[in-house]
matplotlib code that plots the C-alpha trace (Angstrom):
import matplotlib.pyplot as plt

x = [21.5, 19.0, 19.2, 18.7, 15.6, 13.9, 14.7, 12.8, 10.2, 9.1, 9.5, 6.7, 4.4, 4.7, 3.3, 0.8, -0.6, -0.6, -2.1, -4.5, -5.7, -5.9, -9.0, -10.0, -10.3, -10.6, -12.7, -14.3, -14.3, -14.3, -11.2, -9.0, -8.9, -8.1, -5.2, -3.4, -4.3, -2.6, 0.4, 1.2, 1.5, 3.9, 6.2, 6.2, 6.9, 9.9, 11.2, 11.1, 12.5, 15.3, 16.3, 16.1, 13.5, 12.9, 9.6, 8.0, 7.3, 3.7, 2.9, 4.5, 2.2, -0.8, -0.3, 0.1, -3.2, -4.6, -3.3, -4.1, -7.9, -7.6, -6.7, -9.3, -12.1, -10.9, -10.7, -14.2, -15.2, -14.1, -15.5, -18.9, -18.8, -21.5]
y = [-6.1, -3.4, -1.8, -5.8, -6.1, -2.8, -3.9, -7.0, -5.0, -3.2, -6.0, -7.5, -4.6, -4.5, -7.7, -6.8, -4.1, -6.7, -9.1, -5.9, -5.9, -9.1, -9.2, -6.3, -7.6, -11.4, -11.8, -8.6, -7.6, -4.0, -4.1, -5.4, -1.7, -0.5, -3.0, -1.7, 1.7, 1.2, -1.1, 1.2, 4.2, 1.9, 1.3, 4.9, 6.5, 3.6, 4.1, 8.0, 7.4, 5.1, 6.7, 10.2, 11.8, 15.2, 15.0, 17.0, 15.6, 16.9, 14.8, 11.7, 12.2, 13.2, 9.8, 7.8, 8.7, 7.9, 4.7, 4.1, 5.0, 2.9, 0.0, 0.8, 1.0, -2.4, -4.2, -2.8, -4.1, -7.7, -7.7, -7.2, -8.9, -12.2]
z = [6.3, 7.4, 3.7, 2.1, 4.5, 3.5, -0.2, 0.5, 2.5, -0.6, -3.1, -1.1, -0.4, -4.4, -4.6, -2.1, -4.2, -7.8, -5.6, -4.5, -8.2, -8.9, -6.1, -7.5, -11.6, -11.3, -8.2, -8.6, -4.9, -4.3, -1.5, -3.6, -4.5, -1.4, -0.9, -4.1, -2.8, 0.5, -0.4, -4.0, -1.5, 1.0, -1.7, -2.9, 0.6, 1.2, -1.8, -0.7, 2.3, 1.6, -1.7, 0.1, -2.9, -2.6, -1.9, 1.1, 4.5, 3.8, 0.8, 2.6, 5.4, 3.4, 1.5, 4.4, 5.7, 2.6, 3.0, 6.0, 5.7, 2.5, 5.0, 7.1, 4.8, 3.0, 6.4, 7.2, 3.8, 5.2, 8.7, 7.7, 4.5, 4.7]

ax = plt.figure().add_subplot(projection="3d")
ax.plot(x, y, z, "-o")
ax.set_aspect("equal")
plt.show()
């Protein structure tokens, strides 16, 4: 069940990141970018993890701080948009 869930987990941060540049091309907003950013790198390091890459700890972690300052800056983006 816990395998089917992260499956499903990742299927949906995929769509995230589509929907991500969808906002980016069609409405032209600027954080849609940031949303693909974010969720492309989610489905990456799950995939990673749950498929046990070979890919170093260090890249994993590097790339989820991108994301997560890519999350950041689109949510910023948001707040203070008028």
């Amino acid at each position: 069940m816990a395998v089917t869930l992260q499956y499903v987990s990742i299927v949906i941060e995929a769509i995230v990141a589509i929907l991500g540049l969808a906002i980016l091309f069609k409405k032209k907003e600027s954080y849609g970018l940031c949303f693909f950013i974010t969720f492309a790198i989610y489905v990456v390091y799950d995939l990673a993890r749950t498929l046990t890459w070979s890919i170093s700890t260090n890249i994993l972690y590097g790339s989820f701080f991108i994301a997560s300052i890519s999350a950041l800056w689109a949510v910023w983006v948001l707040y203070n948009k008028k």
